[in-house]
C-alpha positions as CSV (number, residue, x, y, z in Angstrom):
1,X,0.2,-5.9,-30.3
2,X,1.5,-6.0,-26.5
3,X,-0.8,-4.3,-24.2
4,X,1.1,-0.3,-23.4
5,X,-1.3,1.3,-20.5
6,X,-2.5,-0.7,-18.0
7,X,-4.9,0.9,-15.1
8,X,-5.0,-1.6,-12.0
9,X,-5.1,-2.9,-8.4
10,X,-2.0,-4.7,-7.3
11,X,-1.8,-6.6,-4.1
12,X,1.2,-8.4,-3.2
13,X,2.6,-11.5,-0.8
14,X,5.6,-13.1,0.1
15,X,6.3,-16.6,0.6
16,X,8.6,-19.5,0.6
17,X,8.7,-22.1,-1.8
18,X,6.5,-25.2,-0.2
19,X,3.4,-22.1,-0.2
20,X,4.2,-21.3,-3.7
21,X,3.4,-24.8,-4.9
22,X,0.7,-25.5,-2.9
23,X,-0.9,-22.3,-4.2
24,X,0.3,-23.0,-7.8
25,X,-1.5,-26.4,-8.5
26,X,-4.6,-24.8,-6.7
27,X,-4.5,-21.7,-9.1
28,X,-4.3,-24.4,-11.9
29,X,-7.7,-25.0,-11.3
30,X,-8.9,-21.7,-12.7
31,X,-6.0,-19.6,-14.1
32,X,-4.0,-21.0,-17.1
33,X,0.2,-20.1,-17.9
34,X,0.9,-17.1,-19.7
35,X,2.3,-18.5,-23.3
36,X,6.1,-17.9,-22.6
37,X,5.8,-20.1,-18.8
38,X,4.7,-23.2,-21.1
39,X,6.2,-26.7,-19.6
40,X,6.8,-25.1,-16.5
41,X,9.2,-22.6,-17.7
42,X,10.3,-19.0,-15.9
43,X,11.2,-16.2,-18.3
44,X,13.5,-13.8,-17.3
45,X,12.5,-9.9,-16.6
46,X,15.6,-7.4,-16.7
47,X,14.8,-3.6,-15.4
48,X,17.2,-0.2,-15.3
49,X,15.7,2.0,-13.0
50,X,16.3,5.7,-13.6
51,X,16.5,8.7,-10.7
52,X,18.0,11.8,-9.5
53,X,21.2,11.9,-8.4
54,X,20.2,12.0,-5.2
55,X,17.2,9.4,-5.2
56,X,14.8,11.2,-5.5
57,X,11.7,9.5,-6.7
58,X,12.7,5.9,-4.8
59,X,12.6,8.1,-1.5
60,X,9.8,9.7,-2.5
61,X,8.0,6.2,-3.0
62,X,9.4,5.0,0.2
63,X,7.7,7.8,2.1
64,X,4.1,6.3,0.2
65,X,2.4,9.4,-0.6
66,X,-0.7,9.7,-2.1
67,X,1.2,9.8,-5.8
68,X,4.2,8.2,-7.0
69,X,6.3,7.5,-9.9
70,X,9.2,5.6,-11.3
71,X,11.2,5.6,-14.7
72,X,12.3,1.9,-15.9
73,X,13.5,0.3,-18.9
74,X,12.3,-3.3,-19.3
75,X,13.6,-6.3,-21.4
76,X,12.8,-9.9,-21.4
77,X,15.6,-12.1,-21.1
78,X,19.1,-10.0,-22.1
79,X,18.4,-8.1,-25.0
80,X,20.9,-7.2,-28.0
81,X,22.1,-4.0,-28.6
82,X,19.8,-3.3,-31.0
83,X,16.7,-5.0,-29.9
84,X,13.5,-3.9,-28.9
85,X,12.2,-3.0,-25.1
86,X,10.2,-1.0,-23.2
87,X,10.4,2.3,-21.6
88,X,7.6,2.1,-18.8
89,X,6.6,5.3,-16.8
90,X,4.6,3.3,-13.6
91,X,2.3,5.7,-11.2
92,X,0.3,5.2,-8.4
93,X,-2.7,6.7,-7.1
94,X,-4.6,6.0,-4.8
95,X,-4.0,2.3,-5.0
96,X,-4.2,2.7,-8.5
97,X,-1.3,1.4,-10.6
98,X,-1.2,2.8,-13.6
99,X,1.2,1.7,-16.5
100,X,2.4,3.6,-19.4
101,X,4.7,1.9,-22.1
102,X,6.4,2.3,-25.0
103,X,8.2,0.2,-27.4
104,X,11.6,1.5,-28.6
105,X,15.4,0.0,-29.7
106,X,17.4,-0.3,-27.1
107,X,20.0,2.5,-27.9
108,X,16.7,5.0,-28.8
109,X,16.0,4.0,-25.2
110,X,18.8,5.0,-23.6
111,X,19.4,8.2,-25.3
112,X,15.8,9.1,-24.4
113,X,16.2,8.3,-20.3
114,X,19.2,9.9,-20.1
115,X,18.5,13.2,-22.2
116,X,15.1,13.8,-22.7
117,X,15.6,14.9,-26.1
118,X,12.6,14.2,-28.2
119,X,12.3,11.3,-30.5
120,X,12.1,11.0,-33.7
121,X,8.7,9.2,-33.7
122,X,9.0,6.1,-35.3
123,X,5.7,3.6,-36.3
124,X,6.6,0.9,-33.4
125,X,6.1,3.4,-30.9
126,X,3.4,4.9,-29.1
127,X,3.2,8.1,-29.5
128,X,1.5,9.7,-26.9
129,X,3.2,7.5,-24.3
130,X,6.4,9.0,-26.1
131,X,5.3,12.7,-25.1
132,X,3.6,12.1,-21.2
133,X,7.3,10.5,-20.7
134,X,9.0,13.3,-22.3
135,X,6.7,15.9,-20.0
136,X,8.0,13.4,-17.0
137,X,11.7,13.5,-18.1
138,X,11.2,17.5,-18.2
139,X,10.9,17.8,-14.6
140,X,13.7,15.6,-13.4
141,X,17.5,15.3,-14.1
142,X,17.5,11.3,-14.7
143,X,20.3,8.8,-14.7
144,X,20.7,5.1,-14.6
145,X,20.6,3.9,-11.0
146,X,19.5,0.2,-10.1
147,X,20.0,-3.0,-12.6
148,X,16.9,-5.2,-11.4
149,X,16.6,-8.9,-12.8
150,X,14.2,-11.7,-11.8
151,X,12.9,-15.2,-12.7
152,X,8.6,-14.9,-13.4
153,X,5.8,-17.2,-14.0
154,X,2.9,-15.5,-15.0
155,X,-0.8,-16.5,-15.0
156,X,-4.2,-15.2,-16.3
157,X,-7.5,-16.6,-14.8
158,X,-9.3,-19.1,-18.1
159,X,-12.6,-16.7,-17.6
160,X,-11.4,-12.9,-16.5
161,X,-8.2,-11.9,-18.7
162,X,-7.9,-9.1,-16.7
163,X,-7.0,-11.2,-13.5
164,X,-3.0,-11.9,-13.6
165,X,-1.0,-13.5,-11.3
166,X,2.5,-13.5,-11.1
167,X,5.4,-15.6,-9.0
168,X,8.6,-13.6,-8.7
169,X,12.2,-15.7,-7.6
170,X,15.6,-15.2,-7.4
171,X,15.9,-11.6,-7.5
172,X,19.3,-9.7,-8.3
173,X,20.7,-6.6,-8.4
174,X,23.2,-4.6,-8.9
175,X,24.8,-1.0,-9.2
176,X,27.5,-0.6,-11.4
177,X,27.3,-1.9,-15.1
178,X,24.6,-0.6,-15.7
179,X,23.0,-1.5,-18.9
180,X,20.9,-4.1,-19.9
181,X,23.2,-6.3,-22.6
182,X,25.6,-6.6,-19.9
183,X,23.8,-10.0,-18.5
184,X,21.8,-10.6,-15.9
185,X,23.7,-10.7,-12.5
186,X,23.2,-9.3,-9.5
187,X,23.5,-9.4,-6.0
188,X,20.0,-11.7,-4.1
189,X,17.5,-9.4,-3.1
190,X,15.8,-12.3,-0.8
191,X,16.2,-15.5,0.5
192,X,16.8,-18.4,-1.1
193,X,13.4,-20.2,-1.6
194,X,11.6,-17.1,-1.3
195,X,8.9,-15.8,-3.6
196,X,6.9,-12.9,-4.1
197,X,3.6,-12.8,-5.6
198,X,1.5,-10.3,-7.4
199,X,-2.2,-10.4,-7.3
200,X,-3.4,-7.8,-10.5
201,X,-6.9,-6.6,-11.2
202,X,-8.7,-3.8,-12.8
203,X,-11.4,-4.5,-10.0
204,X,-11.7,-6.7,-7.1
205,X,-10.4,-9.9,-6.7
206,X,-13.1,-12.7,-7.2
207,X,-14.7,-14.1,-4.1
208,X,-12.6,-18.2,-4.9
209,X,-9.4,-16.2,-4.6
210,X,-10.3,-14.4,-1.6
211,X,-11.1,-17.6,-0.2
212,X,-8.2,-19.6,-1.2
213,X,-5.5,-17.3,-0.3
214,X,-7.5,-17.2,3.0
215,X,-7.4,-20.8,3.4
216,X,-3.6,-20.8,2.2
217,X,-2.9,-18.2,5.6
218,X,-1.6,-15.9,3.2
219,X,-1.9,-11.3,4.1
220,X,-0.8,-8.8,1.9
221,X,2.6,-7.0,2.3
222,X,4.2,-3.9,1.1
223,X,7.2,-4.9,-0.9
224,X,8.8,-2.8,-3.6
225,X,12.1,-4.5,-5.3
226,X,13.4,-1.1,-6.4
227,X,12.7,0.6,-2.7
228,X,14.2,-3.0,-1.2
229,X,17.3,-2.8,-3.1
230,X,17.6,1.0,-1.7
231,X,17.0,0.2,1.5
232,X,19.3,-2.7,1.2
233,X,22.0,-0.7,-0.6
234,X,21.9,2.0,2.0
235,X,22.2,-0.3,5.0
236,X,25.7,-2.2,3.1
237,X,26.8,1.3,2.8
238,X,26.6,1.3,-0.6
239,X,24.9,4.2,-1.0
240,X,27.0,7.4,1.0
241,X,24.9,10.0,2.8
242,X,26.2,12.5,0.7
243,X,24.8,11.1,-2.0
244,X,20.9,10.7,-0.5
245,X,21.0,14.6,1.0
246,X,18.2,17.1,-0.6
């Protein structure tokens, strides 16, 4: 069964793509490839991020308080109609990410984001991620927003499962057709070449990482692809400032 709440420390970096292999084949040395990256393949991650109608929890993020939280549904690769995926409330505290997932069908997802109706429970789903989400979709007047899509390959270190690594590339997005069967285009988010990484830990990183991402000149950055693409979107003009006023 996949893993549904998740409690850890999340440190990220950008880079371009001659950093990303030199820091690949050194991680080979003591983290191995998650099973779907096998023979040097990326899987595909597609995201619909919910919010207000005015944005509010992505300008709430953007302003980091001491809390935050977003609302995502999460496929891998473009999913059916009727397939299964994931309907992820993601908080932070503190530092702390913390994780909360739920399997449902994709149509059970939608109807769930975009009412708040309760479900009828069903034996694939985790029931009391099911009801903290329903408390969270109490409190806010959700909607699809921001169609996120990107390339991964994932890594866990061979002795500490709990250490995970991921390499992020080719990042898209986009604001109209918004649902998850529809493919996977999108407007770049970054660079060509680029790459962002994501260092993940229940604790602190061991000292052989330290020192190699040291050694590689490599510093931790805030990036958030949901508060990029807003930030993004609102400097194209995208977004209208009547529709980000309180």
């Amino acid at each position: 069964m996949a893993i549904e709440v998740f409690n850890r420390y999340e440190s990220k970096y950008l880079m371009d793509s001659k950093s990303f292999y030199d820091l690949y084949n050194r991680l080979l040395d003591y983290m191995e490839l998650d099973a779907y990256n096998k023979n040097d393949k990326f899987y595909s991650i597609s995201n619909l991020y919910y919010d207000t109608e005015h944005d509010t929890l992505i300008r709430n993020s953007l302003a980091k308080p001491k809390y935050r939280e977003k609302l995502r549904i999460r496929s891998y690769g473009v999913p059916e109609a009727d397939a299964k995926v994931y309907l992820e409330l993601k908080k932070k505290v503190f530092g702390l990410v913390n994780k909360r997932r739920t399997s449902l069908r994709l149509n059970e997802a939608y109807e769930f984001a975009g009412t708040g109706r309760t479900l009828e429970l069903q034996p694939y789903m985790n029931k009391q991620v099911v009801r903290e989400i329903e408390y969270f979709l109490g409190r806010y007047d959700l909607q699809p927003k921001v169609y996120l899509a990107y390339d991964r390959i994932a890594m866990f270190c061979k002795n500490n499962r709990d250490l995970r690594i991921t390499f992020d590339t080719n990042i898209r997005s986009r604001r109209h057709d918004l649902k998850l069967e529809a493919g996977d285009y999108g407007d770049q988010l970054m660079e060509r070449g680029q790459w962002l990484m994501e260092v993940k830990a229940e604790k602190t990183v061991p000292v052989w990482l330290s020192r190699m991402l040291s050694e590689q000149k490599m510093f931790r950055t805030s990036f958030s692809k949901y508060g990029n693409e807003f930030k993004k979107s609102l400097k194209s003009g995208e977004l209208t400032k009547e529709r980000i006023l309180l």
